[in-house]
DSSP file (Angstrom, degrees, kcal/mol; ACC not computed):
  #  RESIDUE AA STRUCTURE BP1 BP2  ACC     N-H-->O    O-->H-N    N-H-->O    O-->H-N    TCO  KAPPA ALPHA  PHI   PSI    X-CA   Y-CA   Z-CA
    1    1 A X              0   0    0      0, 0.0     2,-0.8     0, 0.0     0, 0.0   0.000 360.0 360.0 360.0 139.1    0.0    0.0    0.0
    2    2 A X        -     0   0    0      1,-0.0     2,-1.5     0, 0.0     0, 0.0  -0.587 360.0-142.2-105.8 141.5    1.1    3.6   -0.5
    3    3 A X        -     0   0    0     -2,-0.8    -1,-0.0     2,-0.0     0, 0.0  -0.488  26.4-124.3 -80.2 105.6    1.3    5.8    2.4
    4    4 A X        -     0   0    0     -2,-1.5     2,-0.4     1,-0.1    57,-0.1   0.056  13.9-136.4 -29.9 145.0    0.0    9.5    1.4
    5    5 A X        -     0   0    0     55,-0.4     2,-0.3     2,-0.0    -1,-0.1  -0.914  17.3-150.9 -86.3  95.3    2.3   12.5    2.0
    6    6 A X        -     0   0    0     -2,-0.4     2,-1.0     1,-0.1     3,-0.2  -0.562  13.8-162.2 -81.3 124.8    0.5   15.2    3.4
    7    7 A X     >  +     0   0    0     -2,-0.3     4,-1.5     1,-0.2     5,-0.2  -0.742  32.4 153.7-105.6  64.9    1.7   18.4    2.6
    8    8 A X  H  > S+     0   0    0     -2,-1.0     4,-3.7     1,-0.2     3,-0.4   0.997  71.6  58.8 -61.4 -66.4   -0.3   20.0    5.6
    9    9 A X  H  4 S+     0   0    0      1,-0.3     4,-0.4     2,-0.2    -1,-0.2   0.407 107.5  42.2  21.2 -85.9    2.1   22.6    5.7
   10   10 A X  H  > S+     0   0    0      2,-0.2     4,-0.9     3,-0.1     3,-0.4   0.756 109.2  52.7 -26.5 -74.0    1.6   23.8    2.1
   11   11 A X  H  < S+     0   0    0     -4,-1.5     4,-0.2    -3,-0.4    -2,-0.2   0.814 108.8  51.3 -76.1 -49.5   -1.8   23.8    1.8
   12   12 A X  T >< S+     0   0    0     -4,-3.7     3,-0.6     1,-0.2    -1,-0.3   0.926 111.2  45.9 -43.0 -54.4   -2.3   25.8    4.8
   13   13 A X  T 34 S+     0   0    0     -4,-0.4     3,-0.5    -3,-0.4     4,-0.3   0.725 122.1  40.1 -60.2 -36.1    0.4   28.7    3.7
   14   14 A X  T 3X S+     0   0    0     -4,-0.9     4,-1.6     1,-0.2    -1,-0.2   0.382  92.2  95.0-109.7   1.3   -1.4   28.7    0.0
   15   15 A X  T <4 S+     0   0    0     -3,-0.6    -1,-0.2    -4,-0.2    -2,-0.1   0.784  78.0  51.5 -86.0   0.6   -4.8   28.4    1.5
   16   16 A X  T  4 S+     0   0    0     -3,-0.5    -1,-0.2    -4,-0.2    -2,-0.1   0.879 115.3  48.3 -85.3 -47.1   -5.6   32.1    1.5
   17   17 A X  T  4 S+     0   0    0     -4,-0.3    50,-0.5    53,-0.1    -2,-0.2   0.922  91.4  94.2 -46.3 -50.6   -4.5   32.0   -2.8
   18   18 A X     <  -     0   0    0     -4,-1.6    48,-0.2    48,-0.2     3,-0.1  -0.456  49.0-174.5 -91.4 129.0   -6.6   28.9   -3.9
   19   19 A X  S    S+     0   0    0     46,-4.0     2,-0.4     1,-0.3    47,-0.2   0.735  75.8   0.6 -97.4 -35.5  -10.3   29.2   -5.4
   20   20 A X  B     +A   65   0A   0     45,-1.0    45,-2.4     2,-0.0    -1,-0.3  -0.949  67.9 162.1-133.8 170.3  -11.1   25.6   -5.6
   21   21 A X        +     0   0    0     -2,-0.4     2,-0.2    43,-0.3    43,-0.2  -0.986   1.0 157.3-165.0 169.3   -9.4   22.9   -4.7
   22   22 A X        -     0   0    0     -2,-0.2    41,-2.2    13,-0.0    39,-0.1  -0.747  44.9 -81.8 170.3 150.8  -10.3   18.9   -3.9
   23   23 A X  B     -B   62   0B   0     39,-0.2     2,-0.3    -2,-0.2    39,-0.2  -0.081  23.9-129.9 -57.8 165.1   -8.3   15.7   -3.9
   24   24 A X        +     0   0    0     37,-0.9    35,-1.4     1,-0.1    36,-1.0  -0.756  59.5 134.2-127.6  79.0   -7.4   13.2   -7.1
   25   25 A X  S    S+     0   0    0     -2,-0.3    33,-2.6    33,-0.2    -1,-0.1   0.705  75.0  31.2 -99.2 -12.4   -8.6   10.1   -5.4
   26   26 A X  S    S-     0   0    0      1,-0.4     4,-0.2    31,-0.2     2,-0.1   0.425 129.0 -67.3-115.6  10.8  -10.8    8.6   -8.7
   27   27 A X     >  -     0   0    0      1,-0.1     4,-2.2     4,-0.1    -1,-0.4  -0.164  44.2 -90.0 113.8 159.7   -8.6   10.0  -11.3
   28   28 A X  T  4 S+     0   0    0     25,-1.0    27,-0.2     1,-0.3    26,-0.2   0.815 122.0  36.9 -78.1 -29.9   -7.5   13.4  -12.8
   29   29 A X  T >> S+     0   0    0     25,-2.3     3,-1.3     1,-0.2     4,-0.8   0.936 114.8  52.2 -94.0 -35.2  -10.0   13.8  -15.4
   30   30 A X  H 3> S+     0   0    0     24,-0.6     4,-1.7     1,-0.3     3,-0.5   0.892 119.3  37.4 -58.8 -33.9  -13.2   12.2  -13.4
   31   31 A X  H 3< S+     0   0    0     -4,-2.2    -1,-0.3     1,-0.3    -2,-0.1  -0.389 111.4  52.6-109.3  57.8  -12.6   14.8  -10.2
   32   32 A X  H <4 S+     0   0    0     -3,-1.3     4,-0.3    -2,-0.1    -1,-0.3   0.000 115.2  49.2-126.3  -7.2  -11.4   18.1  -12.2
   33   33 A X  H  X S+     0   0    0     -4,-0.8     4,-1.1    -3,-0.5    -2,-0.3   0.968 113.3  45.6 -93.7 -58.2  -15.2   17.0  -14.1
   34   34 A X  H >X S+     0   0    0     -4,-1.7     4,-2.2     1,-0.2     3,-1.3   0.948 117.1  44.8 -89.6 -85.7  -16.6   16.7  -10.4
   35   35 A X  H 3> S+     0   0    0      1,-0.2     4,-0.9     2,-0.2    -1,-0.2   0.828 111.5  51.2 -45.4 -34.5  -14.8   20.3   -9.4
   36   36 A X  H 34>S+     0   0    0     -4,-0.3     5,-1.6     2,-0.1    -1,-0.2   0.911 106.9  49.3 -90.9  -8.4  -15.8   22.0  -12.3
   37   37 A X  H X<5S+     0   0    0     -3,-1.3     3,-0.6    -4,-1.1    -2,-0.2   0.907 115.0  52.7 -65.0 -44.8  -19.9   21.1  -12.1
   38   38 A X  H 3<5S+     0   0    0     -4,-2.2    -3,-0.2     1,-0.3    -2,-0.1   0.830 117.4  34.1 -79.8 -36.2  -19.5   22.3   -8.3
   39   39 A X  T 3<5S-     0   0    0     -4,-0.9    -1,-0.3     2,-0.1    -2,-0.1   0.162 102.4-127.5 -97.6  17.2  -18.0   25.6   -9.3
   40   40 A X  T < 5 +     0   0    0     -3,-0.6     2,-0.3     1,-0.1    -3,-0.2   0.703  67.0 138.9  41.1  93.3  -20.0   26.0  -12.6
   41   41 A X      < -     0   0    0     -5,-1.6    52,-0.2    52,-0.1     2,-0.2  -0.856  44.3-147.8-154.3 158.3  -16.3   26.5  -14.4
   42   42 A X  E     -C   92   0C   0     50,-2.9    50,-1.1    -2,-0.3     2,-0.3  -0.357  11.0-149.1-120.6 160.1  -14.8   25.4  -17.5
   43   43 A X  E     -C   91   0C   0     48,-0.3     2,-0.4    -2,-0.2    48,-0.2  -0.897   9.2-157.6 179.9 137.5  -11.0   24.4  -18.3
   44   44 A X  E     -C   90   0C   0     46,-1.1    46,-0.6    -2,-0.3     2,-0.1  -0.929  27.7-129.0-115.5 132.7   -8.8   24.5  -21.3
   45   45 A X  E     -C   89   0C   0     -2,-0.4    44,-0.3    44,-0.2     3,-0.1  -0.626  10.9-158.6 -85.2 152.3   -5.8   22.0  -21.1
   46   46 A X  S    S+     0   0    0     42,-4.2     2,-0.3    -2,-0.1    43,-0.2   0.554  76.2  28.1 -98.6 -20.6   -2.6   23.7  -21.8
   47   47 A X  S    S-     0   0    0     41,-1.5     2,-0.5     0, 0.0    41,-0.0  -0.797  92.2-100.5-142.5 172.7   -0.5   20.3  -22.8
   48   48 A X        -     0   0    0     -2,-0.3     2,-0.5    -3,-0.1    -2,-0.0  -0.726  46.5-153.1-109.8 125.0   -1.9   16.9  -24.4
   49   49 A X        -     0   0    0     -2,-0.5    -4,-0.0     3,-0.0    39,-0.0  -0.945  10.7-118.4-120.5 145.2   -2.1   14.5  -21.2
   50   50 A X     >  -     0   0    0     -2,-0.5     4,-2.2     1,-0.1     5,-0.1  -0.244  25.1-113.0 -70.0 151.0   -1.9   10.6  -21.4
   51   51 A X  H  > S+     0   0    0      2,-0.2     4,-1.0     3,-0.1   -22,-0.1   0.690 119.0  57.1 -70.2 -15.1   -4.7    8.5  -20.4
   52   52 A X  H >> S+     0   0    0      2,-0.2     3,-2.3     3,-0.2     4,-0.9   0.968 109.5  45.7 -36.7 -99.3   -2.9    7.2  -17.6
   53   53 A X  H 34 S+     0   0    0      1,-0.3   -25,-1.0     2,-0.2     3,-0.3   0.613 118.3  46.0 -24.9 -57.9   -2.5   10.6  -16.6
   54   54 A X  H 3< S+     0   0    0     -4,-2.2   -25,-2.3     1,-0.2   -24,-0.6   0.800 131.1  10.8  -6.0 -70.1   -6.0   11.0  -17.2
   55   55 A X  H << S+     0   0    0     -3,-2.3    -1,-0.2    -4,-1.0    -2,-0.2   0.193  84.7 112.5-124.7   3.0   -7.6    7.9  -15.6
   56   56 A X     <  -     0   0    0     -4,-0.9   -29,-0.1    -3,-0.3    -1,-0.1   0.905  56.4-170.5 -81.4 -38.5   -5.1    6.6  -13.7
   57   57 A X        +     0   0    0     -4,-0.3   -31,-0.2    -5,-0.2   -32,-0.1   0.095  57.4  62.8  65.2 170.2   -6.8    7.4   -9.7
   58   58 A X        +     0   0    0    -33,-2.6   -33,-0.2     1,-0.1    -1,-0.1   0.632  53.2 144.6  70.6  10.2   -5.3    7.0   -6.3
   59   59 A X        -     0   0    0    -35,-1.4   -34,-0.1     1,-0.0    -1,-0.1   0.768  53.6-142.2 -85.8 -39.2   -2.9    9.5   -7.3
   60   60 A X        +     0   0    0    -36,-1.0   -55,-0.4     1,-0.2     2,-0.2   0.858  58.6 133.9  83.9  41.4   -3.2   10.7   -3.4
   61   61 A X        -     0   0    0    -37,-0.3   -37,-0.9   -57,-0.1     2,-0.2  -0.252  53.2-143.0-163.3 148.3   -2.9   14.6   -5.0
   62   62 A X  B     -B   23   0B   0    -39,-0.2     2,-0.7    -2,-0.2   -39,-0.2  -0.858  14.6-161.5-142.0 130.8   -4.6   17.3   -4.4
   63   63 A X        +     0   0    0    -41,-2.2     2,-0.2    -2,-0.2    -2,-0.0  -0.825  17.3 163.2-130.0 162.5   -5.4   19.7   -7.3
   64   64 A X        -     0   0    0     -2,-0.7     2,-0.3   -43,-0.2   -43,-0.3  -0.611  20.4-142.0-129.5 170.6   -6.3   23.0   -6.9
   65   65 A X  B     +A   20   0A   0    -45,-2.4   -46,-4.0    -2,-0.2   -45,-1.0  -0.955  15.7 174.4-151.2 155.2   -6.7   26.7   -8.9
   66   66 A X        -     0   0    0     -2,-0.3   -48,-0.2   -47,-0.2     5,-0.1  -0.784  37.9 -66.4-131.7 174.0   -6.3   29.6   -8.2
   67   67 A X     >  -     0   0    0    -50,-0.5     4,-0.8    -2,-0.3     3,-0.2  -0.176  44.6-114.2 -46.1 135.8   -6.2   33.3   -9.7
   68   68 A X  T >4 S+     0   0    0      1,-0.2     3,-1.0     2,-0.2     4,-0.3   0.972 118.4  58.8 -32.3 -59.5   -3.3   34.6  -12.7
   69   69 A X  T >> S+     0   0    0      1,-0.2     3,-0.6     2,-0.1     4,-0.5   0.933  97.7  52.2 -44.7 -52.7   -2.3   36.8   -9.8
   70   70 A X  H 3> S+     0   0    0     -3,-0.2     4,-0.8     1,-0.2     3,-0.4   0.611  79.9  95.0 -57.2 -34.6   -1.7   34.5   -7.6
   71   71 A X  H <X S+     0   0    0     -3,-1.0     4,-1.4    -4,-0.8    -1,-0.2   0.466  79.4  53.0  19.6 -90.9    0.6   32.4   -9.3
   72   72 A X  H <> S+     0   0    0     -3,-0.6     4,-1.3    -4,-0.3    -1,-0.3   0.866 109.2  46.5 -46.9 -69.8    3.8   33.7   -8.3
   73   73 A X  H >< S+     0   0    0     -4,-0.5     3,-3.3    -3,-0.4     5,-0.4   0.816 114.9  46.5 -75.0 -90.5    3.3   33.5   -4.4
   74   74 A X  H 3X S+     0   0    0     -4,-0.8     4,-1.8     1,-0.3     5,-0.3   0.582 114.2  52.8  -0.1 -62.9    1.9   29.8   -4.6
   75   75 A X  H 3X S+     0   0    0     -4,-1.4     4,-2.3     2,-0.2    -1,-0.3   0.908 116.1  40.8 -39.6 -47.8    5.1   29.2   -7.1
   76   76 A X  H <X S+     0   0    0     -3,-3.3     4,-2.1    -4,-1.3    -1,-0.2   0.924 112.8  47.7 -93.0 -39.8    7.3   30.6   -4.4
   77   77 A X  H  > S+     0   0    0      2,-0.2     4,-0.6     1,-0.2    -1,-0.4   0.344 107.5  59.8 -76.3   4.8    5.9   29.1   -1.2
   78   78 A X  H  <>S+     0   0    0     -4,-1.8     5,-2.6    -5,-0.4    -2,-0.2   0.637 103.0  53.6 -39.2 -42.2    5.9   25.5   -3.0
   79   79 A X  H ><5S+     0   0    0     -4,-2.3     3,-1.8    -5,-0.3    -2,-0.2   0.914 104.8  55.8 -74.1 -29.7    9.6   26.0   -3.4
   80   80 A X  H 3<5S+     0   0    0     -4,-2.1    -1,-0.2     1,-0.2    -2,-0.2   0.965 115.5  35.7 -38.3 -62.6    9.6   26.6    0.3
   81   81 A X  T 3<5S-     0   0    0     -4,-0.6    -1,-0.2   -71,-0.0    -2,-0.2  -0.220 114.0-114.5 -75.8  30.3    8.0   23.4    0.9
   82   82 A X  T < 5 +     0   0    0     -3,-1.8     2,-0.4     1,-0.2    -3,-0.2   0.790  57.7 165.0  38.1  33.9    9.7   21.5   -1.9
   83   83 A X      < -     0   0    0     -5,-2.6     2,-0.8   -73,-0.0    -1,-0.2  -0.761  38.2-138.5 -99.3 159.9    6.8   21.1   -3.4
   84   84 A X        -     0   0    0     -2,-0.4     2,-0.5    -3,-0.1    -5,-0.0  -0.620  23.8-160.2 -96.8 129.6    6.7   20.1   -7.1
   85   85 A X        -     0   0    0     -2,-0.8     2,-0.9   -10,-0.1    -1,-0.1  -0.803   5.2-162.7-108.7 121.2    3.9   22.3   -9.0
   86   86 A X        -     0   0    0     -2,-0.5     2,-0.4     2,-0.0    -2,-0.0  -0.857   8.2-152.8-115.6 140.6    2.2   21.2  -12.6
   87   87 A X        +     0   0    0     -2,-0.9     3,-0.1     1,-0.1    -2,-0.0  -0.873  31.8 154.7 -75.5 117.3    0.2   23.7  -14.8
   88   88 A X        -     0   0    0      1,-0.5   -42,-4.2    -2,-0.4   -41,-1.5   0.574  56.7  -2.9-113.8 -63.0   -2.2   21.7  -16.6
   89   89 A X  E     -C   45   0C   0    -44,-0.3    -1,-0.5   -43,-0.2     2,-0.3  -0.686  55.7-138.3-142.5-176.2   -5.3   23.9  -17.7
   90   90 A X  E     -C   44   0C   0    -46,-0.6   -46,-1.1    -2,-0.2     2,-0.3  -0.537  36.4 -99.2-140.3 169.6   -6.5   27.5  -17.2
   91   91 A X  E     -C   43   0C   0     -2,-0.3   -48,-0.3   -48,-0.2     2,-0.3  -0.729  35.2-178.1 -84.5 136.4  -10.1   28.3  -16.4
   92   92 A X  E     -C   42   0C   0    -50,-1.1   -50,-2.9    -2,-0.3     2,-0.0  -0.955  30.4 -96.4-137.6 159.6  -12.3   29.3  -18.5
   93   93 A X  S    S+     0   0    0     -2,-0.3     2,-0.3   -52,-0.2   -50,-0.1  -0.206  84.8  40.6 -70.1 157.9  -16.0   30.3  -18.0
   94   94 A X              0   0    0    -54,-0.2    -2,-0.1     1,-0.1     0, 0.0  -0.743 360.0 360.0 106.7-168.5  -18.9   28.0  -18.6
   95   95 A X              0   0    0     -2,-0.3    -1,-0.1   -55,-0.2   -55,-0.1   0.358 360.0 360.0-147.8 360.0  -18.8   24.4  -17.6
């Protein structure tokens, strides 16, 4: 079995930055479909993702988004915490 890493830390320090957010326990594309119904929001992928990436579940993840602005600080307090950050999609309006 693998034993989560919780990045309490992190998530605390970024938590004032992040507009939604929610684990990737059934896979990336089923819960970012789940998180965008709940926040009536929309998403344009930036890069071509595998279906393993896709489908894969269990990932023990959390992914989140946040404002253009925000970016930066999130960027800079992840390198605080070693943590490794990927840009995926953008938001867009709609669902």
């Amino acid at each position: 079995f693998i034993t989560p890493i919780l990045r309490d830390k992190f998530f605390y320090e970024i938590a004032p930055y992040v507009k939604v957010a929610m684990d990737i326990s059934d896979g990336l594309s089923k819960d970012i479909s789940r998180l965008s119904k709940i926040n009536q929001i929309g998403f344009k992928f930036l890069k071509e993702l595998s279906f393993d990436e896709l489908c894969s579940g269990e990932e023990y993840e959390i992914v989140f988004g946040c404002s253009k602005d925000n970016l930066d600080i999130i960027a800079d307090i992840a390198k605080q915490h070693r943590v490794t950050l990927t840009t995926f999609a953008k938001v867009i309006s709609g669902s």
